[in-house]
N, C-alpha and C positions, 0 to 999 in steps of 0.2 A: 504493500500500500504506500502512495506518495506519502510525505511529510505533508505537504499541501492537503490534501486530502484529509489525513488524518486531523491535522490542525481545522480543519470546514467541520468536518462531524462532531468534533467537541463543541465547539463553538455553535451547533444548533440545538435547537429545541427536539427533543423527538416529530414535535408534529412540524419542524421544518424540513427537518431531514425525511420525513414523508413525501412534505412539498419538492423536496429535488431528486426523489427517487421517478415522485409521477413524472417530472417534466422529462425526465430523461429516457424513462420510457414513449414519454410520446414525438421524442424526437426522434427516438432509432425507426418509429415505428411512421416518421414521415420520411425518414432519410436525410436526412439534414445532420449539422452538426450544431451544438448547444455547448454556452458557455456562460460560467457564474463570473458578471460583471460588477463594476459601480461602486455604490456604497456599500453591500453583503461584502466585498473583496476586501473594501479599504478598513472596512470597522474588523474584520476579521484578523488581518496585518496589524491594526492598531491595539488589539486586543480588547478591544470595545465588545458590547453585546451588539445581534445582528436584528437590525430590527424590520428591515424589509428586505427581501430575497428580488436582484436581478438578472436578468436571462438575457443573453445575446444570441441569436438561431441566424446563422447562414442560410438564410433561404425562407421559405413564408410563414414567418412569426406567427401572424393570425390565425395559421390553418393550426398551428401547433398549442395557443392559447384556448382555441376551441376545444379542441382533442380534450387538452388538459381537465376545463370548466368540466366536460359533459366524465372522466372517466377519476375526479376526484369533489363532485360537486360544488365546485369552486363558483362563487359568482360575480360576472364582469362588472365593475363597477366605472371603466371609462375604458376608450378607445380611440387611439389617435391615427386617424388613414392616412394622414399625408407622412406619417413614421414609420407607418405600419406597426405601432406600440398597443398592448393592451395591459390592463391594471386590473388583477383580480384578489380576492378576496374569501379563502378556504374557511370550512365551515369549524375549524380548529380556531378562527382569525387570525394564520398567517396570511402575510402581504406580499404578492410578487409583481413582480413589471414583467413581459416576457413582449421582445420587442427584434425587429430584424436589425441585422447587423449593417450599417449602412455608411453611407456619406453622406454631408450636407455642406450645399454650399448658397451663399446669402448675398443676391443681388442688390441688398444696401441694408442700411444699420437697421437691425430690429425686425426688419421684414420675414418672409415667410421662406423657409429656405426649401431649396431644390435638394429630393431627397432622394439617392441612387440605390440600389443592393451595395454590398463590399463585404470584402472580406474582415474578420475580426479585427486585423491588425491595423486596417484601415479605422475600423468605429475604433478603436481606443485613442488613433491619434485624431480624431475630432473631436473630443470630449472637452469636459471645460478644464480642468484641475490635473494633475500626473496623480494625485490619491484615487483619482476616479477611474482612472484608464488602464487598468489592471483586470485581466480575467482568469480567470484559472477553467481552464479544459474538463471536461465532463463527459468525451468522447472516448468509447471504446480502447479506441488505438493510441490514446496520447493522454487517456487519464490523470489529471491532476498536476499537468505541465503548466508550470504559472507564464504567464506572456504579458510579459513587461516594457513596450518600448519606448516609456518615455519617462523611465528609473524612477516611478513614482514609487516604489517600495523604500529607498532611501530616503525619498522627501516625507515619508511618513517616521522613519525611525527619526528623521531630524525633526521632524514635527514641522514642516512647513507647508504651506498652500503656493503651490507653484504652477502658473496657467501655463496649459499644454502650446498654446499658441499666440504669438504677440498680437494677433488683428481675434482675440478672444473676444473682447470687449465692445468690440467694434461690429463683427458678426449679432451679437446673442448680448447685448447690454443690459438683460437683467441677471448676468453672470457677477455682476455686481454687487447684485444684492444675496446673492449666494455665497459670494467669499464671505461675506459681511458673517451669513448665518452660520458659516461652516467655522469661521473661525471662533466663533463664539462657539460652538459644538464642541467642537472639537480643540480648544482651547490652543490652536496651532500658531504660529508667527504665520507673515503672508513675507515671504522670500521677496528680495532687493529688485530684481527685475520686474514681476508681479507688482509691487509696488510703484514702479514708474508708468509700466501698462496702465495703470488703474489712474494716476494721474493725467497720462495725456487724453486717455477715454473722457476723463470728469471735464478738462480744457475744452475738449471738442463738446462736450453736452451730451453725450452718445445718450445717456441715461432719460433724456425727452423724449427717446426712439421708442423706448420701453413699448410695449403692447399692451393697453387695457389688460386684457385678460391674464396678464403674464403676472402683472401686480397682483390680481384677484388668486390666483394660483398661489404666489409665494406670500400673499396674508395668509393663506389656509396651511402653509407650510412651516409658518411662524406658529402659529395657534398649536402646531402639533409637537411645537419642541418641549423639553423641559425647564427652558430657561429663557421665554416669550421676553420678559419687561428687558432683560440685558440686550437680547436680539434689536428690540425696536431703539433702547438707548443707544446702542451703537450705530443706528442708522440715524437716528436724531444727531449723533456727533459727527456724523462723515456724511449730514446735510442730505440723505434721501429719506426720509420718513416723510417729506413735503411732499412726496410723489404721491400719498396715497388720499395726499388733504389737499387740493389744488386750490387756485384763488388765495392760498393762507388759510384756508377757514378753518377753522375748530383747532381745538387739543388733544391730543392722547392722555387718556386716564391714567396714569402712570401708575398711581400708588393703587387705582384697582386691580391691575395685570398683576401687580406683585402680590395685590393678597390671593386673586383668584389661582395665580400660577401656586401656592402653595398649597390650598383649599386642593388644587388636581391634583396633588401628592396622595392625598389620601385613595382615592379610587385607583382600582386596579391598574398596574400598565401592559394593558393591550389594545389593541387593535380598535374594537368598539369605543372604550375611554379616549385613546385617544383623539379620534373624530370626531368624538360630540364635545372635544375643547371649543372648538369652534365659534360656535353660539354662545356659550357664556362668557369667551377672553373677550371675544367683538364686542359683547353688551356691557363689559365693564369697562372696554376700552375706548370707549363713544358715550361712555353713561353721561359726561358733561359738555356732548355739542350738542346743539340746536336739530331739530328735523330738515332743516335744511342745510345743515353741514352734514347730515347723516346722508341725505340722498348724495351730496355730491361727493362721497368717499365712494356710493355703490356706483356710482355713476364713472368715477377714475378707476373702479376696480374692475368695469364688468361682470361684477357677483349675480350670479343667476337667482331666479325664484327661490328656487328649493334653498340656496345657503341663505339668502334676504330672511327669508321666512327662521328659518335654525336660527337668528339671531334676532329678528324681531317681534316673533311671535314667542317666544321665547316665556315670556313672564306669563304670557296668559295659559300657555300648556301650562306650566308647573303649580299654577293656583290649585287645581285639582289634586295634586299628589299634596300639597301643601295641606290642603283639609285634611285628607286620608290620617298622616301621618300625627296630627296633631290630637285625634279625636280619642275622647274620654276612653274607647272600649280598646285599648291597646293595654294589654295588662302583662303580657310576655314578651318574651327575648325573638322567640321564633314568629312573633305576628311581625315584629319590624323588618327582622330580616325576610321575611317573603316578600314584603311591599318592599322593600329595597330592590330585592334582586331581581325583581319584575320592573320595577322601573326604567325610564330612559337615563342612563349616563346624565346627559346633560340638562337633566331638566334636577336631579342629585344634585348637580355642581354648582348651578341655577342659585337653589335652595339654600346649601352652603354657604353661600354667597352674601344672599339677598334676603332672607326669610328672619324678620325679628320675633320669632315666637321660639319661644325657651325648650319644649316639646319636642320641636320640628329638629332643633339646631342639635341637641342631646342627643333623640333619638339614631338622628344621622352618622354622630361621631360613633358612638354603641354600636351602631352597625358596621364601620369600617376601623373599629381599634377594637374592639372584642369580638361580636360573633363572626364575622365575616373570617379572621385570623383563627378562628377554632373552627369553624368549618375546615379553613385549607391545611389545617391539620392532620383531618382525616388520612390513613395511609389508602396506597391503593390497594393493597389489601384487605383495607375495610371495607371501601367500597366491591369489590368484588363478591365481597359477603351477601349483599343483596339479590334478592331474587329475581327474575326476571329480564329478558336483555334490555342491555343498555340502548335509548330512545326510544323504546316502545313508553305511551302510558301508562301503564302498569309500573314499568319499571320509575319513571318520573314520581308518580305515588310513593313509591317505597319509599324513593331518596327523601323526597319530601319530608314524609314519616319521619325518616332515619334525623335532618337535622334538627327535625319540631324537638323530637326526645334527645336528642342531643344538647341543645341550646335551653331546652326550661328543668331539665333536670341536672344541670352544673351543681356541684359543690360550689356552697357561698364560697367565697373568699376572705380566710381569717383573718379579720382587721388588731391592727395592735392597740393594744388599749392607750387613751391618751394620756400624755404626760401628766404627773401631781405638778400644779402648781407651787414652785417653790421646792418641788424636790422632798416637801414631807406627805411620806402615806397619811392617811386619812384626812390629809388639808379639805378645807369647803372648796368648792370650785372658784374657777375665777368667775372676777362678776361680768353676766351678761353669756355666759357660759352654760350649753346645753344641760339642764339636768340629767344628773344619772339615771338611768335603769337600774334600780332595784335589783331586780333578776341576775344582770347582768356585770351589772358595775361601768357598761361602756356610757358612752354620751347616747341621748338619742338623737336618729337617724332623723333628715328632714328632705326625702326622697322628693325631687320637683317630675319626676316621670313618673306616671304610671306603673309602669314594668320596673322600677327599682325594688330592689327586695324590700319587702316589711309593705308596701304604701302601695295603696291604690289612688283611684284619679284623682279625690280628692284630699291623699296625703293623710290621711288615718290608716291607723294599722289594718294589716289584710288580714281575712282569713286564713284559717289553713293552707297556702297555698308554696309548693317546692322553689327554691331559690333558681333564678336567673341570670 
């Protein structure tokens, strides 16, 4: 087995390394040759986690994304003709690009480039960065051969962002705002030529060439990092964040990105999480313009319906789950986490966010700092225990079951009794200081949720009922 190779398989997930077993079967089985590009290569050499998987195919990408979709139920989520690229979406939620291996060449700055077949070693030298231009072989006969021709594996151990080509900027100008994102990613230096590239580009204005849609794209690609407010500061300091506000108008919410970008720490990081940032960084990120600075950011961005909507409608989907979760008959562990885990992502982060009810904001954190962490405790051996196959209904039920009684039947957790004031046993408490329990000798509890042990909705002690 390659070194290469072997270094890819540790570095995936089991359900990605599913992901590149399909695709590789559904290339022998078009004939073509198939190669792991892009960022999957670069984070992989960097020693970073791989967080979307891409495919370079010699030949008709789309017949072989098809293939893929219909013999691992993957589902397309865009498609670019004049690339011949498509972007899909496994029911695991990994992410892959699987795209033909090509040329491109750009009859003026920003414009729409003319796009040939080529061979791989061609697509790696049109690329934007030498981190990006790196592929490792996936074919039979040449398994696990890295193909390096523009020594971006050195520029990654040196940790720099080095553009493949001096007329980068000038071709593809929102390559600009990618160094911008990458280096903040990636926390790399931008190499001394790169650097002058990027100056004469900014002299000439290339960055005016920008494509509506191009902006609209690298907001949603902002939204998806884990470190959005640093991303847009950096562009606020190297003077492109104006792109996305034209006329001057409005401000960037600054200090909302930074609470919301920390609020999405708590939700899972994958695939679904992180696309439904989207809607709630925008809505905190615009919270203080005007409706008419709002329209003219969709207007510089090109944001379609369906993303307009994920950000403006925003508040009034999550009113609904905001009742739900607030309401008096939630008296256990396992009612929140099922209206969690049934919920949309981003209407969760919404709420986080946005929701001053005391209920709402508790219940939530409960859900993503206790139950949610003792569910993904379960081994898979437990869960095998269950009866019935796994995605049948049946089997959904069980599991069900399985976390109800897992989550309301926890062992309390043994609180240590509080300190004697002053350090003398028997001292009176201090003043203003919970009376004792009798029974117990602890302080009494003043549970503000429902489902706290001891308290019901209205915070008198509960009946009979097992700890949470």
């Amino acid at each position: 087995m390659s070194d290469y190779i072997y270094m890819l398989e540790s570095h995936l997930s089991p359900d990605q390394n599913r992901v590149v077993e399909d695709v590789q079967a559904a290339a022998v089985q078009a004939n073509v040759n198939v190669f792991l590009t892009g960022g999957a290569m670069r984070d992989m050499l960097a020693g970073l986690r791989i967080r979307d998987l891409d495919f370079a195919i010699e030949g008709k990408a789309l017949k072989v994304a098809q293939a893929v979709s219909e013999r691992a139920g993957a589902k397309t989520t865009s498609v670019d003709d004049n690339r011949k690229a498509a972007e899909l979406v496994f029911p695991s939620g990994v992410t892959a690009q699987i795209g033909m291996s090509r040329q491109e060449k750009y009859g003026r700055t920003g414009g729409k480039p003319q796009v040939a077949p080529a061979t791989i070693q061609d697509d790696l030298r049109r690329r934007d960065f030498t981190c990006n231009a790196i592929a490792l072989s996936l074919n039979q006969a040449s398994r696990g051969l890295l193909l390096d021709p523009m020594n971006g594996l050195a520029d990654i151990q040196r940790h720099e962002l080095r553009s493949v080509s001096p007329y980068g900027f000038y071709d593809d100008p929102s390559r600009l705002l990618r160094l911008i994102r990458f280096r903040v990613r990636l926390g790399f230096t931008v190499e001394e030529r790169t650097q002058m590239q990027v100056a004469n580009a900014r002299e000439a204005e290339v960055e005016k060439s920008i494509p509506a849609k191009a902006l609209g794209e690298e907001l949603k690609r902002i939204c998806a990092e884990d470190n959005p407010a640093e991303i847009l500061k950096a562009l606020e300091d190297a003077g492109l964040a104006s792109l996305f506000l034209p006329s001057g108008g409005g401000k960037f919410n600054m200090a909302g990105v930074v609470r919301m970008e920390k609020l999405a720490r708590l939700l899972p990081d994958d695939y679904r999480s992180r696309a439904a940032r989207f809607g709630p960084l925008l809505y905190a990120l615009t919270e203080k313009m005007t409706p008419k600075e709002k329209q003219a950011l969709v207007k510089a961005t090109e944001l379609g319906k369906a993303d307009v909507d994920q950000w403006q409608k925003l508040e009034a989907r999550s009113k609904k789950l905001e009742t739900v979760l607030r309401s008096a008959r939630i008296r256990k562990a396992s009612q929140v986490y099922h209206i969690v885990a049934a919920a949309a992502p981003d209407e969760l982060l919404f709420l986080l966010y946005h929701s001053a009810l005391k209920p709402v904001q508790e219940r939530l954190k409960n859900h993503f700092q206790k139950y949610l962490p003792a569910v993904q405790e379960v081994t898979a051996e437990e869960w095998a225990t269950l009866e019935s196959k796994p995605g049948t209904p049946r089997y959904i039920k069980t599991r069900d079951d399985f976390i109800t009684n897992l989550l309301d039947n926890r062992p309390p957790k043994k609180r240590e009794p509080p300190p004697v004031p002053g350090g003398a046993p028997g001292a009176p408490p201090a003043p203003g200081a919970a009376p004792a329990n009798p029974a117990t000798g602890a302080a009494a509890a003043t549970g503000s949720t429902p489902e706290g042990p001891g308290a019901t909705a209205a915070g008198t002690p509960a009946r009979t009922r097992k700890g949470n």
